[in-house]
N, CA and C atoms as an extended XYZ file, in Angstrom:
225
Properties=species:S:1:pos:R:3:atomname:S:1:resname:S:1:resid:I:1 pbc="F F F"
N        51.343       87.895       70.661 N   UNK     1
C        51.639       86.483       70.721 CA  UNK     1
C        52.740       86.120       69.710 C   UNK     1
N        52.633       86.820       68.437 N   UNK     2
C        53.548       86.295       67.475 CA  UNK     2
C        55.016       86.853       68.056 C   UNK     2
N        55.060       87.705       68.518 N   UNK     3
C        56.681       88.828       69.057 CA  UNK     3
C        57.230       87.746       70.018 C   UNK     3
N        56.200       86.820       71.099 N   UNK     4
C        56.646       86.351       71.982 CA  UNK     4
C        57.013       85.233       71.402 C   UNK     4
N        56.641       84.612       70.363 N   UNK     5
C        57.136       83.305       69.795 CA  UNK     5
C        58.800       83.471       69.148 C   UNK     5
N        58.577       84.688       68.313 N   UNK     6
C        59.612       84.917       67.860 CA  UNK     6
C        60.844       85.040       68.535 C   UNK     6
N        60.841       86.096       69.497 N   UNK     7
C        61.704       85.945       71.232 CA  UNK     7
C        62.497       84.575       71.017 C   UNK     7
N        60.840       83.996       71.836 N   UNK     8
C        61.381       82.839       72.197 CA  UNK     8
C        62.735       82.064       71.526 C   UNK     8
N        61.892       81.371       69.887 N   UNK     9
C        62.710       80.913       69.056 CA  UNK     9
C        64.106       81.590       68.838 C   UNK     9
N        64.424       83.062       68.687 N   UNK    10
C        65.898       83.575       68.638 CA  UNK    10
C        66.623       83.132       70.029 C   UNK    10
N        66.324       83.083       71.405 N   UNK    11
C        66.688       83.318       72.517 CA  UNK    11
C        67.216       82.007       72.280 C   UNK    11
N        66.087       80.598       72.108 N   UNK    12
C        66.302       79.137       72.404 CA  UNK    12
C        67.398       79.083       70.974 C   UNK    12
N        67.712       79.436       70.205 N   UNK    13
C        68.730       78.909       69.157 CA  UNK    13
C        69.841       78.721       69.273 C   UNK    13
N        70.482       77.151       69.222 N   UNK    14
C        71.697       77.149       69.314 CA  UNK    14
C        72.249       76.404       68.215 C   UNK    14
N        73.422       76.961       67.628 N   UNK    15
C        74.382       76.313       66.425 CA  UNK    15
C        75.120       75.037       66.524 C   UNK    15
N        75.256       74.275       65.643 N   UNK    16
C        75.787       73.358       65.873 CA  UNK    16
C        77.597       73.485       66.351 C   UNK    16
N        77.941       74.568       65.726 N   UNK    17
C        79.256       74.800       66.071 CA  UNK    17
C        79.533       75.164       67.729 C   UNK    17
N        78.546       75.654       68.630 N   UNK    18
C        78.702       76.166       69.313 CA  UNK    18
C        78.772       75.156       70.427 C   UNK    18
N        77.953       73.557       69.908 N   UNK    19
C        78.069       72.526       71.284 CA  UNK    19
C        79.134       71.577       71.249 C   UNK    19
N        79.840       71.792       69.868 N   UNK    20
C        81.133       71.283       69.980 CA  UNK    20
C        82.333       72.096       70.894 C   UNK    20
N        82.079       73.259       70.528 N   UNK    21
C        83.541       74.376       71.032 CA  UNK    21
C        83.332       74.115       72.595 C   UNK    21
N        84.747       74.389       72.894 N   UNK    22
C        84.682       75.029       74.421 CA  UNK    22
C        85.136       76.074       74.421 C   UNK    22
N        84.927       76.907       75.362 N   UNK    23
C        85.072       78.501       75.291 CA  UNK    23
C        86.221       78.400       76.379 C   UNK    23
N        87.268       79.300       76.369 N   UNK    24
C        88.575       79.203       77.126 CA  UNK    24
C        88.723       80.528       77.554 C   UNK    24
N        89.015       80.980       78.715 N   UNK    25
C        89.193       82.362       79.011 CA  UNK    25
C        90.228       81.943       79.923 C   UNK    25
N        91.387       82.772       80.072 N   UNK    26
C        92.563       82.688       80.812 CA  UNK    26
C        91.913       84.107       81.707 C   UNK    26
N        92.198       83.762       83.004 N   UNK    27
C        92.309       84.509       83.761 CA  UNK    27
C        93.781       84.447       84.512 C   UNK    27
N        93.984       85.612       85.252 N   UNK    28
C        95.505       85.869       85.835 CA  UNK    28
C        95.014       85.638       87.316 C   UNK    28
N        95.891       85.148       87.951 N   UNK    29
C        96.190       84.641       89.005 CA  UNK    29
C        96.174       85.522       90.327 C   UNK    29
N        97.058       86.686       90.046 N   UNK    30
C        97.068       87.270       90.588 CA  UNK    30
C        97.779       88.911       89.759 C   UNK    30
N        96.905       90.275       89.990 N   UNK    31
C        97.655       91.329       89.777 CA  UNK    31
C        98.832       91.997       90.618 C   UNK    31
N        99.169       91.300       91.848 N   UNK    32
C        99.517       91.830       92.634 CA  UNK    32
C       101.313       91.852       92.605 C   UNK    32
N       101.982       90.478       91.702 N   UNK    33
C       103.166       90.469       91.048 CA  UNK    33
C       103.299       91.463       90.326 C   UNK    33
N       102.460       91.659       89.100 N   UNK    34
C       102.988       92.351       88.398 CA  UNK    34
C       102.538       94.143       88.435 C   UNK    34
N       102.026       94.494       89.439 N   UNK    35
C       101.762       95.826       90.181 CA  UNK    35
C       102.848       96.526       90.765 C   UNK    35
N       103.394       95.133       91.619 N   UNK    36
C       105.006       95.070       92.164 CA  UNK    36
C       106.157       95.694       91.645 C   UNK    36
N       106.040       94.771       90.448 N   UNK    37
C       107.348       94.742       89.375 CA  UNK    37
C       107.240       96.177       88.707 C   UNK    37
N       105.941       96.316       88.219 N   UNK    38
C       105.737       97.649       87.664 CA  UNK    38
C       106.900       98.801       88.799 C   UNK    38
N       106.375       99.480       90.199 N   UNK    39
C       105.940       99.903       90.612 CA  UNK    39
C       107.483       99.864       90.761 C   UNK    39
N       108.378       98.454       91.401 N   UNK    40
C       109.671       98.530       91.036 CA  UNK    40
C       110.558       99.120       90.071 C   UNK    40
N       110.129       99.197       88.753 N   UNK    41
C       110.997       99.406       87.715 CA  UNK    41
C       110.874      101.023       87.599 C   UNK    41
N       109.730      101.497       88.042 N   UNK    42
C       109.124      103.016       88.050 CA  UNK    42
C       110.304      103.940       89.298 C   UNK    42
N       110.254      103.265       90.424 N   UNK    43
C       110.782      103.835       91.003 CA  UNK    43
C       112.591      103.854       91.697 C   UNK    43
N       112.622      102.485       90.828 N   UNK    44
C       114.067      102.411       90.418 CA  UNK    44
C       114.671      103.777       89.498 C   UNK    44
N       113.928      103.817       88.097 N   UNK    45
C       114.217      104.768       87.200 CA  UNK    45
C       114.112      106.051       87.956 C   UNK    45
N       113.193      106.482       88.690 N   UNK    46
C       113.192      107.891       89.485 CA  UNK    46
C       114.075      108.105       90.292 C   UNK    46
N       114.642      106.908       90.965 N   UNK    47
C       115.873      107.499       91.823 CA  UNK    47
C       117.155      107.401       91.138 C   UNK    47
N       117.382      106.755       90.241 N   UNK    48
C       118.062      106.641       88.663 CA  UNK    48
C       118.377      108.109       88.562 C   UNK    48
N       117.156      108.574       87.929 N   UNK    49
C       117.553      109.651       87.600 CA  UNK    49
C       117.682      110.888       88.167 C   UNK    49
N       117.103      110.916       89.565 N   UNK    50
C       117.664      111.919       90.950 CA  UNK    50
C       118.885      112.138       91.476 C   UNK    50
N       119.354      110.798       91.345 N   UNK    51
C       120.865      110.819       91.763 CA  UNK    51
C       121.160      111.313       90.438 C   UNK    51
N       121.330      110.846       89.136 N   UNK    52
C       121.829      111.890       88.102 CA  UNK    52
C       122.158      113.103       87.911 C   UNK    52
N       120.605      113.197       88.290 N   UNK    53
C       120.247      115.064       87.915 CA  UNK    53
C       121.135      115.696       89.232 C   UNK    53
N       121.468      115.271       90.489 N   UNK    54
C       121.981      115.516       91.538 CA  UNK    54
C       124.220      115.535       90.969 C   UNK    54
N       124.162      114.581       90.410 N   UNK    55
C       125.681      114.604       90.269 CA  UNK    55
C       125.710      115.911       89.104 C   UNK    55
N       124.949      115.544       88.511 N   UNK    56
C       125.102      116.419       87.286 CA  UNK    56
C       124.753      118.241       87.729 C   UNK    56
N       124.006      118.496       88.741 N   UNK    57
C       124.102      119.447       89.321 CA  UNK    57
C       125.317      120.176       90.199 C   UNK    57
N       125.402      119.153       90.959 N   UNK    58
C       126.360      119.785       92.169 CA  UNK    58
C       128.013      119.341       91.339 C   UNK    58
N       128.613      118.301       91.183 N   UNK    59
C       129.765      117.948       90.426 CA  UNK    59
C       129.754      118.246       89.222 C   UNK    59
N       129.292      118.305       88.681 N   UNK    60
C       129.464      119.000       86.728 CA  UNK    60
C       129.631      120.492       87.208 C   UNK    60
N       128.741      120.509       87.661 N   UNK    61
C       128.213      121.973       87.604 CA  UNK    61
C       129.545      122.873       88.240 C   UNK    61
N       130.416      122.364       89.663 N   UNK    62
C       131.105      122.835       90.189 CA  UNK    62
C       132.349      123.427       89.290 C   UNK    62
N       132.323      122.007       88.812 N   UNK    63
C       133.394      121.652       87.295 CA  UNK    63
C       133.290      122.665       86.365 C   UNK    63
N       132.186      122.938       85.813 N   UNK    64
C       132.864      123.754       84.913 CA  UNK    64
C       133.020      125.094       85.693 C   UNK    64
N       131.874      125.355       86.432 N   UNK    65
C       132.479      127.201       87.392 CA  UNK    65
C       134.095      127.371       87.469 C   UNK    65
N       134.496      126.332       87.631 N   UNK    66
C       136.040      126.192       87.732 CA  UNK    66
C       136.923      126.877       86.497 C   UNK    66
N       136.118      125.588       85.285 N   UNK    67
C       136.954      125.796       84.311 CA  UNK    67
C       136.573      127.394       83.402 C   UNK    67
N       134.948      127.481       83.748 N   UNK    68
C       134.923      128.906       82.777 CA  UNK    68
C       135.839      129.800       84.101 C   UNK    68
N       135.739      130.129       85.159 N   UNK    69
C       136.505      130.962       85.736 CA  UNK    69
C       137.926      130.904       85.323 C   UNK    69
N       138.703      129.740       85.324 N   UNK    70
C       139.887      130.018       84.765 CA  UNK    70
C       140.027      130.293       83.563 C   UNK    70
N       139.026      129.923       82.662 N   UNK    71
C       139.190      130.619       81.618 CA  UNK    71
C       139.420      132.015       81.199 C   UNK    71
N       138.265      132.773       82.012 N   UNK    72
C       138.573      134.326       81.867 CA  UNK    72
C       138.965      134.757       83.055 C   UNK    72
N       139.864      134.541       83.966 N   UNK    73
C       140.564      134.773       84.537 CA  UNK    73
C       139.962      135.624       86.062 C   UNK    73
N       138.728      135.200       86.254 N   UNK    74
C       138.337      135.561       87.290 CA  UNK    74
C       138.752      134.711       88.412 C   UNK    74
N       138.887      135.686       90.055 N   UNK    75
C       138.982      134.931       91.114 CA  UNK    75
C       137.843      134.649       91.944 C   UNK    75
């Protein structure tokens, strides 16, 4: 009997600070903008850097075969 009183009394306690406040929680609207945008900027940068790695392969690369070949004088 005494455990259940005690319960009780902690459960029912409320502070005076607590019936003044209001409690504010921002929620978002929607995740689905910024999933978007993410998902945009991700796969912008990947083809960013495909085409890169692509110039930098086939045109650099041709480039110098060129220049070390003329360098040492191979045909």
């Amino acid at each position: 009997m005494v455990d259940l009183i005690a319960t009780n009394s902690i459960i029912d306690f409320n502070s005076s600070k607590s019936k003044g406040s209001k409690t504010i929680t921002f929620e978002k609207e929607s995740d689905v903008k910024d999933i978007f945008i993410c998902n945009l900027i991700f796969y912008l940068v990947s083809c960013y850097s495909l085409l890169i790695h692509v110039f930098i392969d086939l045109v650099f690369a041709s480039y110098l075969g060129k220049k070390v070949n003329k360098y040492f004088n191979v045909k």
